[in-house]
N, C-alpha and C positions, 0 to 999 in steps of 0.2 A: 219718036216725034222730034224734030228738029228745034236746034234753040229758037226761030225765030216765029213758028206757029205757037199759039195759042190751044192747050189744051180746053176740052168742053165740060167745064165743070156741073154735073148733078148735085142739086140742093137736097138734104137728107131732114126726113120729118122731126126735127128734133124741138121742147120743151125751151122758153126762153132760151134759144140760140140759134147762132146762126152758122152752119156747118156746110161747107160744099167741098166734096169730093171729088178728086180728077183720080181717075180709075188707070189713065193710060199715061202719067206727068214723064214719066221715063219710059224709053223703050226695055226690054230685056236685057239686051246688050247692055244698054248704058247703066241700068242698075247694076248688073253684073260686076262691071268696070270698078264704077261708084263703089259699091261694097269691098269689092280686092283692093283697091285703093287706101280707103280713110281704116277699112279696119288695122292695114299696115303704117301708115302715115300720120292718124290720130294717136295724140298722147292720152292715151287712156290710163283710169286710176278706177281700182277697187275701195271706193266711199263706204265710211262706215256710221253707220246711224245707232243712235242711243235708243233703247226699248227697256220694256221692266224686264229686268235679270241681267240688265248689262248690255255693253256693245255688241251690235250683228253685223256681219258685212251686207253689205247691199248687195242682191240678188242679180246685179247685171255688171258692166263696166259703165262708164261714163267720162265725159266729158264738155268741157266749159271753154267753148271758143267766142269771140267779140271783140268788140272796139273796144278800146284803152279805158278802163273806170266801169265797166257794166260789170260787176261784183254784182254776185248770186247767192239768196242764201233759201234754201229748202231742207224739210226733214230734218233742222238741225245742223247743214253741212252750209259753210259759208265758201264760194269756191270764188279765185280771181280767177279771169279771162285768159287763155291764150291766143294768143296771135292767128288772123286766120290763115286760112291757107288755099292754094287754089283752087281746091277740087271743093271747099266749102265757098269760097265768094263765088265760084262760076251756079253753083245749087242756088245761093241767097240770089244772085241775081234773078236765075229762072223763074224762083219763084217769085218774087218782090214786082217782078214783070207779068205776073198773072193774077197776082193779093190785089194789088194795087195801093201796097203800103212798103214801109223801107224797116228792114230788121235790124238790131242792131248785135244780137247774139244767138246764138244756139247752144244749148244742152244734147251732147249724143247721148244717143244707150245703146249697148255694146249687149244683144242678148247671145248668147256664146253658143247655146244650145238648148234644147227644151224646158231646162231648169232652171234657166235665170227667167226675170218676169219683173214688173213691174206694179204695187197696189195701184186701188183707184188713191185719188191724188187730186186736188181743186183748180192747179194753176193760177192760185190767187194769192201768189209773194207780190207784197209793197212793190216792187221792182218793176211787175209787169204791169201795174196802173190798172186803171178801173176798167171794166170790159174788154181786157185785150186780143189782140186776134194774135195768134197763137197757129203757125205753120208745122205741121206734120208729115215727115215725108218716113214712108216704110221701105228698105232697102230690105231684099234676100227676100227668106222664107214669107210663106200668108201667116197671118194673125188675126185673132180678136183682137177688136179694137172698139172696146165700148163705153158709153156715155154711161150717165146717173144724174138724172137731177136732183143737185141737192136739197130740196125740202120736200120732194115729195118720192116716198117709200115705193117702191115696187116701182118707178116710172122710169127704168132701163131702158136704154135704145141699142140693140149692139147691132154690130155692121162689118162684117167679115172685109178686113181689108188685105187684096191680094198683091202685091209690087211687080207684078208678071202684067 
């Protein structure tokens, strides 16, 4: 898909929120690109989180890129920003041009291979304000990629997302 079209976003039946999915935001190729890219050009860091019995490493890599001052703090890990860079502002634009809102930072994860993973998780650090909207984009392999609302048990949404 070229930067200047508009992918066609599908709204997904989800529980107090509001979720819409572009199936095709990157072509193959450019995912491809994208992922040999930042996986080689992102400063990535092994974060380690505090649990009962002691420190564990975090299950994936990560990283905290943004504007100057958007300090991150999740799980216990309080992270500063690094500088973006341009295979990340050309992605924030794309997307920013189809949210119809302006980002100010990104969180990557770096899943290495089958065993890194990520918990269900709230997205509701102080930082990201009340309601926020919250862009995901899947580079490489397909994935579970599933909802949970949280007050009500059993009310999962999952939604197999492909980056192909």
């Amino acid at each position: 898909m070229s930067a200047e079209a508009h992918p066609i976003g599908e709204s997904l039946d989800m529980i107090d929120a509001q979720v819409t999915l572009y199936r095709d935001f990157l072509s193959a190729a450019e995912s491809d690109t994208y992922l040999d890219t930042l996986v080689s050009e992102i400063n990535w860091k092994q974060e380690t989180i505090r649990v009962p019995g002691g420190p564990v490493p975090l299950p994936r890599l990560t990283a905290w890129y943004g504007d100057a001052g958007t300090t991150y703090s999740y799980s216990g890990i309080t992270v500063q920003p690094n500088a973006w860079i341009m295979p990340l502002i050309t992605l924030k634009q794309r997307i920013e041009a189809v949210a119809g809102v302006t980002f100010n930072s990104v969180l990557l994860n770096y899943y290495r291979d089958g065993s890194d993973s990520v918990g269900w998780h709230s997205d509701d650090e102080p930082e990201l304000g009340i309601n926020p909207v919250i862009a995901s984009l899947s580079l490489g392999a397909a994935r579970a990629f599933q909802f949970k609302h949280r007050g009500r048990s059993g009310a999962a949404t999952k939604h197999r997302i492909n980056a192909r």
